[in-house]
Structure formats: structure tokens, C-alpha cells
DRENMARKOL-18480 format. One record per atom (N, C-alpha, C): residue number from 1; z, x, y; atom name. Coordinates in pm, whole numbers, plus 50000, padded with zeros to 5 digits. Layout:
// residues N
<pt><num>NUM</num><up>Z</up><east>X</east><north>Y</north><atome>CA</atome></pt>
...
//
This chain:
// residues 85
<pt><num>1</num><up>48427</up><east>48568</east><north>50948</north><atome>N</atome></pt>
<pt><num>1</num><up>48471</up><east>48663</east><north>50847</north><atome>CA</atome></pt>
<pt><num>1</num><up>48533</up><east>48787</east><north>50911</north><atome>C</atome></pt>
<pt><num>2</num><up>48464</up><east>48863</east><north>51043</north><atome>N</atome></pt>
<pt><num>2</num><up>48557</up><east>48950</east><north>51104</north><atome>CA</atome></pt>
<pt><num>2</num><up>48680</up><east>48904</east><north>51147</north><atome>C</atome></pt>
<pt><num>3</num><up>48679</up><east>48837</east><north>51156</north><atome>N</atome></pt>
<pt><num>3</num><up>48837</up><east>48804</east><north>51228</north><atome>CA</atome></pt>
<pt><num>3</num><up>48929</up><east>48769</east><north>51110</north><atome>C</atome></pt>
<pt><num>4</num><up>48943</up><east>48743</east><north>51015</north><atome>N</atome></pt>
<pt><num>4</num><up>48957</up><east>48767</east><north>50898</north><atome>CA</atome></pt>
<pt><num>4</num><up>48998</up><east>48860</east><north>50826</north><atome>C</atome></pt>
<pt><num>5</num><up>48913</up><east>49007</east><north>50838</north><atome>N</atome></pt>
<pt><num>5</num><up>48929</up><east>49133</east><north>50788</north><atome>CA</atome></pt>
<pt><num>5</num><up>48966</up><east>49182</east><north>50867</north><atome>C</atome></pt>
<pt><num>6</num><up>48971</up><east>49148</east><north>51073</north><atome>N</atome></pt>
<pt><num>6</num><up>49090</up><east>49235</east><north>51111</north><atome>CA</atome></pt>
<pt><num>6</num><up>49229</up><east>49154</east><north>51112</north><atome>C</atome></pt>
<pt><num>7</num><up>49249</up><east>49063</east><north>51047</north><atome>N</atome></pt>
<pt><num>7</num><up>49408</up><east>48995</east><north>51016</north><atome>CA</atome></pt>
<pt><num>7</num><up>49443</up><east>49063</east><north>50892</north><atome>C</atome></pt>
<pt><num>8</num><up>49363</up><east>49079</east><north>50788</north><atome>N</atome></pt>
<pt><num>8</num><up>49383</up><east>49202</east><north>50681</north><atome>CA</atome></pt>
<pt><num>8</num><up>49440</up><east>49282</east><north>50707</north><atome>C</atome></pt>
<pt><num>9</num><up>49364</up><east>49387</east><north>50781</north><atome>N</atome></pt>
<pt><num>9</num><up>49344</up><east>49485</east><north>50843</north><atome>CA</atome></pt>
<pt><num>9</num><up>49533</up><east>49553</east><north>50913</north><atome>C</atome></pt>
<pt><num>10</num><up>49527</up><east>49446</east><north>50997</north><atome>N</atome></pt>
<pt><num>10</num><up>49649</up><east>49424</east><north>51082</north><atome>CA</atome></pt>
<pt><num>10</num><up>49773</up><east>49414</east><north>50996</north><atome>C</atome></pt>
<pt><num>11</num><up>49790</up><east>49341</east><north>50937</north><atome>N</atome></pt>
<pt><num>11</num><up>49873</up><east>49291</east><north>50831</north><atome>CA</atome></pt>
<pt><num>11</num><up>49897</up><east>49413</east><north>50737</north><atome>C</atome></pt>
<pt><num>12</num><up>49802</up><east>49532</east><north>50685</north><atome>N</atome></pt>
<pt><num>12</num><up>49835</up><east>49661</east><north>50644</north><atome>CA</atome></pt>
<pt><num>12</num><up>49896</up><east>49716</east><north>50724</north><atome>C</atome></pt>
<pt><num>13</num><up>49825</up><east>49697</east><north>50818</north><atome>N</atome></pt>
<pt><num>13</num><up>49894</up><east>49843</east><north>50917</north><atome>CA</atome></pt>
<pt><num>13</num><up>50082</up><east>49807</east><north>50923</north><atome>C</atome></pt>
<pt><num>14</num><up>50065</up><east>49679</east><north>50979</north><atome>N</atome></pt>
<pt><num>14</num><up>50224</up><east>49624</east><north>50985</north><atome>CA</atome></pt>
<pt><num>14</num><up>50327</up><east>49657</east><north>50871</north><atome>C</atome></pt>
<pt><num>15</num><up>50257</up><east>49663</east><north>50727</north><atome>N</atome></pt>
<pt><num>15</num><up>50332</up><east>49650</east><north>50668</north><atome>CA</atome></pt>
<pt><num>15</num><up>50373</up><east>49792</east><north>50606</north><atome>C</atome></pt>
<pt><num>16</num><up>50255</up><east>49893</east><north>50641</north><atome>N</atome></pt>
<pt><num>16</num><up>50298</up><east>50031</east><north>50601</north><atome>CA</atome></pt>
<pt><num>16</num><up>50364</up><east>50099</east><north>50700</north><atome>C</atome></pt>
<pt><num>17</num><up>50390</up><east>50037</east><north>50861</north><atome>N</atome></pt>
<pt><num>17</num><up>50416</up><east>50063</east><north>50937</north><atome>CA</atome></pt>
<pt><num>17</num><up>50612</up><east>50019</east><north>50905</north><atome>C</atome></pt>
<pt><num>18</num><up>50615</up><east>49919</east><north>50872</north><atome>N</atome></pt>
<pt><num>18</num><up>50730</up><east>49877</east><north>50849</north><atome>CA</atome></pt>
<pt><num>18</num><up>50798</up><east>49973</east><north>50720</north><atome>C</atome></pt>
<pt><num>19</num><up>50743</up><east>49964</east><north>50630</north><atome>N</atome></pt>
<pt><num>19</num><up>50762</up><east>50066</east><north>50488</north><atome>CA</atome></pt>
<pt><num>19</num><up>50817</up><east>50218</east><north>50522</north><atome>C</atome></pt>
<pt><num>20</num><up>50751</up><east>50241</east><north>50613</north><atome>N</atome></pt>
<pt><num>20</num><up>50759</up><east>50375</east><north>50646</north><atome>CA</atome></pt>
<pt><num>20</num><up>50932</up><east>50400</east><north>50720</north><atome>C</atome></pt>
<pt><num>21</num><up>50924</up><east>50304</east><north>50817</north><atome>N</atome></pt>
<pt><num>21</num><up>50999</up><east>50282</east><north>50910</north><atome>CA</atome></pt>
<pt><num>21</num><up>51155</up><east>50236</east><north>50843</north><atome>C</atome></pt>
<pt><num>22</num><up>51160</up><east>50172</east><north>50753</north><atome>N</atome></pt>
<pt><num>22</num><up>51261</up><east>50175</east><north>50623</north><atome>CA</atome></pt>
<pt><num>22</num><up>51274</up><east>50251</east><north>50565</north><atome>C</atome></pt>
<pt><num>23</num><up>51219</up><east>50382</east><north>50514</north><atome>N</atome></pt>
<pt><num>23</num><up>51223</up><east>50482</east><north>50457</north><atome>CA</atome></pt>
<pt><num>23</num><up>51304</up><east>50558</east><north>50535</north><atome>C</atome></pt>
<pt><num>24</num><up>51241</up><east>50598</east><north>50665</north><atome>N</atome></pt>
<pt><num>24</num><up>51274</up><east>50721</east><north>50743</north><atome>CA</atome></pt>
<pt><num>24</num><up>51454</up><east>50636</east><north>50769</north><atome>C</atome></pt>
<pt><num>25</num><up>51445</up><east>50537</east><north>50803</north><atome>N</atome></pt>
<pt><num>25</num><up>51608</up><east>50468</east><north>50832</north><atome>CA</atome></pt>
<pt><num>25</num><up>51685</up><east>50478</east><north>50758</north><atome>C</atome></pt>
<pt><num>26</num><up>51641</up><east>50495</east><north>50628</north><atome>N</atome></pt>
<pt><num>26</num><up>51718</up><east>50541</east><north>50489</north><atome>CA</atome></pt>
<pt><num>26</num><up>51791</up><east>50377</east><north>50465</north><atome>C</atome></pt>
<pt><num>27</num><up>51683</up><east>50308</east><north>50487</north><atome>N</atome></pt>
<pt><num>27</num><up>51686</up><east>50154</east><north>50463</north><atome>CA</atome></pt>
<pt><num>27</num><up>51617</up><east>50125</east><north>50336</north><atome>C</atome></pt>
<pt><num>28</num><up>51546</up><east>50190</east><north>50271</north><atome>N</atome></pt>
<pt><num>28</num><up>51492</up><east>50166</east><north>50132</north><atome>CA</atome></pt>
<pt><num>28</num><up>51461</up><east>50306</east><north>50091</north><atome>C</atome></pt>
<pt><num>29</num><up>51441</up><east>50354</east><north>49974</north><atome>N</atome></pt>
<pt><num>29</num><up>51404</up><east>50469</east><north>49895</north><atome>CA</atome></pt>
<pt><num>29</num><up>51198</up><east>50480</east><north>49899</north><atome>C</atome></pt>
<pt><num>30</num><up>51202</up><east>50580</east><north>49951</north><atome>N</atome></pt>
<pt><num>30</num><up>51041</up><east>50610</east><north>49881</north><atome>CA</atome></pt>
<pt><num>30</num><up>51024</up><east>50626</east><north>49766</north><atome>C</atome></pt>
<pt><num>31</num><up>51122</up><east>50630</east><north>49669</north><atome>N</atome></pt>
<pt><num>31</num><up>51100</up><east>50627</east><north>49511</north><atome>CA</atome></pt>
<pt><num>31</num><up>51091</up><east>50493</east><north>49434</north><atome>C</atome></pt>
<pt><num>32</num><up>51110</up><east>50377</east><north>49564</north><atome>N</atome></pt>
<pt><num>32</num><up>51193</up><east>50231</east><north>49508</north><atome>CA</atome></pt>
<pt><num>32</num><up>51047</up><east>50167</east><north>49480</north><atome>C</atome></pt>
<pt><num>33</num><up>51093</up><east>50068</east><north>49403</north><atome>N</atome></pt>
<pt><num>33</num><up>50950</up><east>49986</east><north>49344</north><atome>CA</atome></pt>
<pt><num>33</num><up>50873</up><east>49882</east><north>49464</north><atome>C</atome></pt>
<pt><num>34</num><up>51039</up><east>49857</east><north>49533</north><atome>N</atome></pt>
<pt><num>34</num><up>50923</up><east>49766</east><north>49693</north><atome>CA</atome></pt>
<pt><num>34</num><up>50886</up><east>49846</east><north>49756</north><atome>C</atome></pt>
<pt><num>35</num><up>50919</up><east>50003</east><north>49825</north><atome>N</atome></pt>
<pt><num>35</num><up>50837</up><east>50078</east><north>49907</north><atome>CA</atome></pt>
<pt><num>35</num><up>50717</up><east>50099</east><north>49843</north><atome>C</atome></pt>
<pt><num>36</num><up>50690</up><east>50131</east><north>49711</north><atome>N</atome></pt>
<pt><num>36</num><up>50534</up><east>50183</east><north>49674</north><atome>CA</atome></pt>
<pt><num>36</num><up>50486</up><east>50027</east><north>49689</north><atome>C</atome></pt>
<pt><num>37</num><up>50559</up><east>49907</east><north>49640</north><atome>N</atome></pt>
<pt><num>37</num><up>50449</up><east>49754</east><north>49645</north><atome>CA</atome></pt>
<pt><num>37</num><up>50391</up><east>49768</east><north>49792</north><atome>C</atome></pt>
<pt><num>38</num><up>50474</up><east>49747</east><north>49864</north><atome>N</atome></pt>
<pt><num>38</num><up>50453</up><east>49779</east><north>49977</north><atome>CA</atome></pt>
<pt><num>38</num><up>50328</up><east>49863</east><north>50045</north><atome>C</atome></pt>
<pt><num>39</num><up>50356</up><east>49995</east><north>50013</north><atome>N</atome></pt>
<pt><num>39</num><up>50232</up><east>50069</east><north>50079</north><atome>CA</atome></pt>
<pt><num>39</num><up>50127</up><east>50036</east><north>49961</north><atome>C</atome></pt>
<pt><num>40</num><up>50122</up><east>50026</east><north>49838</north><atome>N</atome></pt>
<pt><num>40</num><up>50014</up><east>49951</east><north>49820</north><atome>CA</atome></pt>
<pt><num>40</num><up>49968</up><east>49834</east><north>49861</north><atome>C</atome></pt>
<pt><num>41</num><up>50018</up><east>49729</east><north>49926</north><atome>N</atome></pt>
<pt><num>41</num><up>49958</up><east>49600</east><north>49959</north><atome>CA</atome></pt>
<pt><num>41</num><up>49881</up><east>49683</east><north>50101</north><atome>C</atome></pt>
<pt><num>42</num><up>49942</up><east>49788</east><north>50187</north><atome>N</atome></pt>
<pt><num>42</num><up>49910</up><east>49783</east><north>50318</north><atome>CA</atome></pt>
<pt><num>42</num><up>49764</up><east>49891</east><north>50313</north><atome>C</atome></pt>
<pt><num>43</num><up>49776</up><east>49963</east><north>50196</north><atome>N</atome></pt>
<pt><num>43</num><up>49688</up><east>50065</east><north>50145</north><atome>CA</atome></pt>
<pt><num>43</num><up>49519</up><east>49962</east><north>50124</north><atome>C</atome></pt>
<pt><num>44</num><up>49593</up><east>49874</east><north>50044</north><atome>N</atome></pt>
<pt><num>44</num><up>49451</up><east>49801</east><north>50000</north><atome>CA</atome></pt>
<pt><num>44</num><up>49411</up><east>49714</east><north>50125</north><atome>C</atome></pt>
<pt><num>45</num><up>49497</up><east>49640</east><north>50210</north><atome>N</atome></pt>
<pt><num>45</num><up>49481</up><east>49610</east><north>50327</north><atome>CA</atome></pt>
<pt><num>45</num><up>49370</up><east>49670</east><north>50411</north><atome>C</atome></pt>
<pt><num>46</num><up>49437</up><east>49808</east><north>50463</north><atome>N</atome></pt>
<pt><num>46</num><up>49346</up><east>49898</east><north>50522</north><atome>CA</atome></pt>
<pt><num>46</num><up>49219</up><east>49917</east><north>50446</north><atome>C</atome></pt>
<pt><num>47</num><up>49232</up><east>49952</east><north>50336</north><atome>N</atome></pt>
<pt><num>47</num><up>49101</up><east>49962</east><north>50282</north><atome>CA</atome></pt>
<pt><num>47</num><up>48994</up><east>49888</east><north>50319</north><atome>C</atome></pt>
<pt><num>48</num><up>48994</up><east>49744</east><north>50245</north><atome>N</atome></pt>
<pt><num>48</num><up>48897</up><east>49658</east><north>50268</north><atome>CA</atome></pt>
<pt><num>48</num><up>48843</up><east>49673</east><north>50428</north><atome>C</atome></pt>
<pt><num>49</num><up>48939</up><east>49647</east><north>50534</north><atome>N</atome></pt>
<pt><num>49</num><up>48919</up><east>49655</east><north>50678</north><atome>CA</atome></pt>
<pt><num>49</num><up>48850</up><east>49746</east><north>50692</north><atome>C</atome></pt>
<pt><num>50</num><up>48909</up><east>49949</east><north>50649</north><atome>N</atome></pt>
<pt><num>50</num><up>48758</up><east>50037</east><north>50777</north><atome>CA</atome></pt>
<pt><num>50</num><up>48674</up><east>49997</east><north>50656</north><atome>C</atome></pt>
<pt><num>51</num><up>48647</up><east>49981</east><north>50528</north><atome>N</atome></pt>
<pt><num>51</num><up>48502</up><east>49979</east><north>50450</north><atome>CA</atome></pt>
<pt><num>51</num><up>48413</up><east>49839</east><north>50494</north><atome>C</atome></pt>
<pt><num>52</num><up>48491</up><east>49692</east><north>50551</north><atome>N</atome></pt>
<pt><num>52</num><up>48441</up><east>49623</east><north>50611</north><atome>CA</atome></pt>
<pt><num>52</num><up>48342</up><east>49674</east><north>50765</north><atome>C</atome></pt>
<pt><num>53</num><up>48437</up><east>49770</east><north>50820</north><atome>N</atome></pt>
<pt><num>53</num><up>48381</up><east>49837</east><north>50941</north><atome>CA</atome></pt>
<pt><num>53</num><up>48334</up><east>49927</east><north>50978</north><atome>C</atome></pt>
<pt><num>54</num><up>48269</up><east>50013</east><north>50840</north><atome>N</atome></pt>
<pt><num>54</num><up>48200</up><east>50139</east><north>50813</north><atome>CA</atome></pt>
<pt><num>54</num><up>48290</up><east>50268</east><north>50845</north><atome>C</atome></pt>
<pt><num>55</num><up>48424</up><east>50211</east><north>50868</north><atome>N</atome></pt>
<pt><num>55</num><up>48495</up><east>50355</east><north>50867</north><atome>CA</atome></pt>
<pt><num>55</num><up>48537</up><east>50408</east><north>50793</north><atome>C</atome></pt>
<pt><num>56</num><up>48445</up><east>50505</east><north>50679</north><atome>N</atome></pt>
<pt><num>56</num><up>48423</up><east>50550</east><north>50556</north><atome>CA</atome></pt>
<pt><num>56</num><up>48542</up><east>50645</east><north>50517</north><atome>C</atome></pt>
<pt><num>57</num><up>48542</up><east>50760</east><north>50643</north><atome>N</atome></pt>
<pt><num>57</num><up>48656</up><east>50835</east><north>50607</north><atome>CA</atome></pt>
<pt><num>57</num><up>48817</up><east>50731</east><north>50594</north><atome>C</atome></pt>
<pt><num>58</num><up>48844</up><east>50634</east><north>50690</north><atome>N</atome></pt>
<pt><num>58</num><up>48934</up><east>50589</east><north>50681</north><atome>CA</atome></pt>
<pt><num>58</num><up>48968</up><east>50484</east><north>50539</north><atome>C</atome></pt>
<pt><num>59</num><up>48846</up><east>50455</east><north>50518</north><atome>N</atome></pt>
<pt><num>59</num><up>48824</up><east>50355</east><north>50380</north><atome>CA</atome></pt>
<pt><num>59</num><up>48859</up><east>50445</east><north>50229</north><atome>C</atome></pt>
<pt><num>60</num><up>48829</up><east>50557</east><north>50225</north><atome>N</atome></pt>
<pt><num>60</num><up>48843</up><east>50674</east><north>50146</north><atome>CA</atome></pt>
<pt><num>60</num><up>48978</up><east>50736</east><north>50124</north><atome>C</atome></pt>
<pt><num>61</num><up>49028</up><east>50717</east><north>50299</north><atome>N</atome></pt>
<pt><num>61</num><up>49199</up><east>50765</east><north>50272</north><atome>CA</atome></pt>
<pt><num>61</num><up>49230</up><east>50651</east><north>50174</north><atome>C</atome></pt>
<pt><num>62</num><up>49242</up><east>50519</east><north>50239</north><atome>N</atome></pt>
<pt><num>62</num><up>49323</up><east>50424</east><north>50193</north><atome>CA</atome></pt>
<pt><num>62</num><up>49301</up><east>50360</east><north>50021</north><atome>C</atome></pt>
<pt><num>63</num><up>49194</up><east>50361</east><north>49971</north><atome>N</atome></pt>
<pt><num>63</num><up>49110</up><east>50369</east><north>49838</north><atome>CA</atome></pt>
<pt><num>63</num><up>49241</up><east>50460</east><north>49769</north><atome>C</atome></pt>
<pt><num>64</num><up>49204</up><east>50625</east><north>49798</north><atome>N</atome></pt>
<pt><num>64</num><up>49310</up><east>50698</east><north>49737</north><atome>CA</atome></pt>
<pt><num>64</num><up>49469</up><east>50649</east><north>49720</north><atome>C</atome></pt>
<pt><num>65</num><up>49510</up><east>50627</east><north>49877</north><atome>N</atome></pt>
<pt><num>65</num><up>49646</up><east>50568</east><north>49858</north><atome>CA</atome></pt>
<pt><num>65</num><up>49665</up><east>50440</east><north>49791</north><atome>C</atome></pt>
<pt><num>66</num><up>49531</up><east>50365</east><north>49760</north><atome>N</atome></pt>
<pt><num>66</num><up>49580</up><east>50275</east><north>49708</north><atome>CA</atome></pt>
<pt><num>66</num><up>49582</up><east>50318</east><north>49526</north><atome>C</atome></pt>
<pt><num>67</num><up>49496</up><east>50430</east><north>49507</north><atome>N</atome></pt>
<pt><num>67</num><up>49532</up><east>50449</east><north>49347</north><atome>CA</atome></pt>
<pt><num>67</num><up>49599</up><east>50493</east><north>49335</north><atome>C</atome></pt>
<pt><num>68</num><up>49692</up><east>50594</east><north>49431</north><atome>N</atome></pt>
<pt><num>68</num><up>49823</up><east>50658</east><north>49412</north><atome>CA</atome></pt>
<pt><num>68</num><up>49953</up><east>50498</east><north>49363</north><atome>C</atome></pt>
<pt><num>69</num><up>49938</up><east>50458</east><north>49477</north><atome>N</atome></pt>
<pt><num>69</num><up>50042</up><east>50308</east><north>49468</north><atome>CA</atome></pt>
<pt><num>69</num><up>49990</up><east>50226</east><north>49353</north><atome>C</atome></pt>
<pt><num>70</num><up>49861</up><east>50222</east><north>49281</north><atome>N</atome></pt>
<pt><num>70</num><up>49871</up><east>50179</east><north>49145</north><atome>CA</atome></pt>
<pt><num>70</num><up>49945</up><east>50220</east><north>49030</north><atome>C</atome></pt>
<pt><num>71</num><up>49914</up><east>50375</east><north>49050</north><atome>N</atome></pt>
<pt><num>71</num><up>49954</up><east>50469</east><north>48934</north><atome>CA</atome></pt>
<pt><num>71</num><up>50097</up><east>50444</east><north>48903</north><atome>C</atome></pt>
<pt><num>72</num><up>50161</up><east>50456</east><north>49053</north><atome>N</atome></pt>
<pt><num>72</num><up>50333</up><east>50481</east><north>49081</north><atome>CA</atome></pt>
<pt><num>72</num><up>50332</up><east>50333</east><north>49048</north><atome>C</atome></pt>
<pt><num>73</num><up>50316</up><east>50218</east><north>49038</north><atome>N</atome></pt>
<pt><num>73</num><up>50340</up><east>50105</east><north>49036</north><atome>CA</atome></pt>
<pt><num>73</num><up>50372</up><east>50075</east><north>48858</north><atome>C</atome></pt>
<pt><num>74</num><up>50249</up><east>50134</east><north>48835</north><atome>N</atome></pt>
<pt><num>74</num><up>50218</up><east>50143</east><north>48691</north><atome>CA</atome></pt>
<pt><num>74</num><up>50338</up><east>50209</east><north>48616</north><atome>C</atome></pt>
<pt><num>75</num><up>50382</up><east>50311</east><north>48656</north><atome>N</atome></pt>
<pt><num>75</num><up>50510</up><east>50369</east><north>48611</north><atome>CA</atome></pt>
<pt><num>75</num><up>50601</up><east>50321</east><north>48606</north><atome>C</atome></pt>
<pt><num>76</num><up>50671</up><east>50229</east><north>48696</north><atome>N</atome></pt>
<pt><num>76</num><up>50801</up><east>50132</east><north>48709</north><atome>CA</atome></pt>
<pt><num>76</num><up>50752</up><east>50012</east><north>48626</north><atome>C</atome></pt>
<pt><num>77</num><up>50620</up><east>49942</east><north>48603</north><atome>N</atome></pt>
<pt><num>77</num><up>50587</up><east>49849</east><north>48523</north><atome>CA</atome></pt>
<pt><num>77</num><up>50640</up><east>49941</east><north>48365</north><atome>C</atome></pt>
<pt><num>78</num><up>50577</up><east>50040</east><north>48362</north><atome>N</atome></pt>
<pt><num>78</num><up>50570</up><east>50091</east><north>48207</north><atome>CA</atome></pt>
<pt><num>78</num><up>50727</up><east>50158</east><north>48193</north><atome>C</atome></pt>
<pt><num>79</num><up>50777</up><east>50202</east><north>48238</north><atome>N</atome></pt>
<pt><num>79</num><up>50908</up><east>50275</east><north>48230</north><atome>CA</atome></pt>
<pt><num>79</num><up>51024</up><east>50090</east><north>48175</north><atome>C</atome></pt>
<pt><num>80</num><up>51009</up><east>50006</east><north>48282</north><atome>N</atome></pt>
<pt><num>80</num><up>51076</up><east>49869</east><north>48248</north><atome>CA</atome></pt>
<pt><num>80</num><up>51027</up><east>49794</east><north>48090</north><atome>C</atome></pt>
<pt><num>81</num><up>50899</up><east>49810</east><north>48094</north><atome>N</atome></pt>
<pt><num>81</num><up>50838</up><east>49765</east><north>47975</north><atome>CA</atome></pt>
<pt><num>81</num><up>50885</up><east>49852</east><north>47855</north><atome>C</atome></pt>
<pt><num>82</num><up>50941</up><east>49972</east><north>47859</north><atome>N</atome></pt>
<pt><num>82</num><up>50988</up><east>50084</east><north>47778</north><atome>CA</atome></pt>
<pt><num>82</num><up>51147</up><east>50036</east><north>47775</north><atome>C</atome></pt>
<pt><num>83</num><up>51222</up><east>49993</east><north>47844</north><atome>N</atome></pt>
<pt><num>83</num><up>51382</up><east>49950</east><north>47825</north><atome>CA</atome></pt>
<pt><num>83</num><up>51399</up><east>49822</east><north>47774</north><atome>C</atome></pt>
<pt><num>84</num><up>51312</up><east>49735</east><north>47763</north><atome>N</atome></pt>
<pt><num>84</num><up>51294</up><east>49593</east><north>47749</north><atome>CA</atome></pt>
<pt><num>84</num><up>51281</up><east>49586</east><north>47588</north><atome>C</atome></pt>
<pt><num>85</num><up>51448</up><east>49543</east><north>47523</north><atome>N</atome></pt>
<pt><num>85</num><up>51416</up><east>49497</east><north>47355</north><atome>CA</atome></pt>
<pt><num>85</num><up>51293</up><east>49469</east><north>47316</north><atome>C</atome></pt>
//
């Protein structure tokens, strides 16, 4: 099962690592609906991993970022659901 939650783990980091790294390149928008999917998949990623590994403060960041990337997610769901006959 650890090895497991650090392929999780890993797989966040990569992918907010990448997210980020498209942003700053001015390769995708931080306002765009795949950058927030994005750091939410890598948000909840991390999460599970430090709360798997008692790293509480780090489990706490990523928890938050991951309700931020719900909320914002939630907005492009509801804003589309609002244009849609």
C-alpha cells in the first residue's frame, strides 16, 4: 500500500509541477478549466500522500487547495450549465 500512495503522491507532484510550468510558459491560462482540473487532481494527489505519511501540515495545505480547485471547478461546471438551452 506504501508504494502505492507514493505513486499517488508522485503523480501530484508531476502534475502540478507540469500545470504550473504551462502557466508560467503562457502555455495554458491559470483561469482555464484544465489548469484548475489539473491542480486539483495533483492537490488531491498530494493530499492523500503527506495524510498517508503524517505530514499534517502538508496534508492541510493540499486539503485547502484541493477545495479551492473544487469551488473554481464548480464555477466553470455552473457558469456552462447556465449557457446550456
Amino acid at each position: 500500500m506504501s508504494t502505492f500512495i507514493t505513486v499517488i503522491g508522485t503523480l501530484g507532484a508531476i502534475a502540478l509541477l507540469i500545470a504550473y510550468g504551462l502557466v508560467s510558459t503562457a502555455k495554458m491560462t491559470g483561469d482555464s478549466l484544465a489548469y484548475q482540473a489539473i491542480n486539483l487532481g495533483g492537490a488531491l494527489a498530494l493530499a492523500v500522500n503527506s495524510g498517508y505519511h503524517g505530514a499534517w501540515p502538508s496534508a492541510i495545505l493540499n486539503i485547502v487547495w484541493t477545495a479551492i480547485g473544487v469551488f473554481t471547478v464548480g464555477r466553470f461546471v455552473a457558469r456552462k450549465a447556465a449557457r446550456t438551452p
